[in-house]
Legacy VTK file of the C-alpha trace (Angstrom):
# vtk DataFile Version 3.0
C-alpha trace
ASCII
DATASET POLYDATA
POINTS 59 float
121.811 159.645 154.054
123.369 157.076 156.464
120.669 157.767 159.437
118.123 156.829 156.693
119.202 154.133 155.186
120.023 152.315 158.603
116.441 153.787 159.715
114.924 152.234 156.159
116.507 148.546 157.345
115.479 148.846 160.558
111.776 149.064 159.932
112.325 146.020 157.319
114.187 143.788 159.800
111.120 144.887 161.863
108.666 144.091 159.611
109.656 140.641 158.749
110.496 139.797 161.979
106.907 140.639 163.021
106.123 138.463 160.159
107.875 135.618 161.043
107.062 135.926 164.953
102.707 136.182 164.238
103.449 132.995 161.275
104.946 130.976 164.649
102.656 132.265 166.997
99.397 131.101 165.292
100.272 127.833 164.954
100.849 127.595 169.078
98.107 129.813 169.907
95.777 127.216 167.768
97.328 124.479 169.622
96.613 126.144 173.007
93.139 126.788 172.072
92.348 123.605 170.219
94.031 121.160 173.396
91.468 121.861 175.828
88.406 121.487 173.780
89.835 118.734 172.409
90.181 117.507 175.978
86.952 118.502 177.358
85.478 116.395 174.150
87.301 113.287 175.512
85.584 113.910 179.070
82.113 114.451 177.387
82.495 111.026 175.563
83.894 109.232 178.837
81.272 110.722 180.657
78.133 110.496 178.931
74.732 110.230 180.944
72.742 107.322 180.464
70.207 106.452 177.629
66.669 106.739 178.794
66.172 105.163 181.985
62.855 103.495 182.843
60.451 105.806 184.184
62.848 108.859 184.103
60.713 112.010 182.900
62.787 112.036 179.694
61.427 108.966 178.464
LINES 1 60
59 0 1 2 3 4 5 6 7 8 9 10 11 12 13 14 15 16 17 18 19 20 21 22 23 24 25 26 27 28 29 30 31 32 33 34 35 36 37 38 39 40 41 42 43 44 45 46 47 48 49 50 51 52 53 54 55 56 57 58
């Protein structure tokens, strides 16, 4: 009764640990994701190719 019992609270401290661990995971994984497209926007802005120039074959 002992083994299963310790078994039992060893799947729940298991359980909510996993819980706990993905809930502070997403949060950094969004950050990680989100910082470089975030940065490559700031490039794209400080970058951006010219309005139409005369004669260009975009015009």
């Amino acid at each position: 009764m002992l083994r299963i019992a310790v078994v039992v609270l060893a799947v729940l401290a298991a359980v909510f640990r996993a819980h706990w661990t993905a809930m502070a995971h997403l949060p950094m994984a969004l950050l990680l994701a989100g910082a470089p497209a975030a940065e490559q926007h700031v490039w794209e802005k400080s970058h951006a190719t010219p309005g139409c120039v005369r004669y260009s074959a975009n015009c």
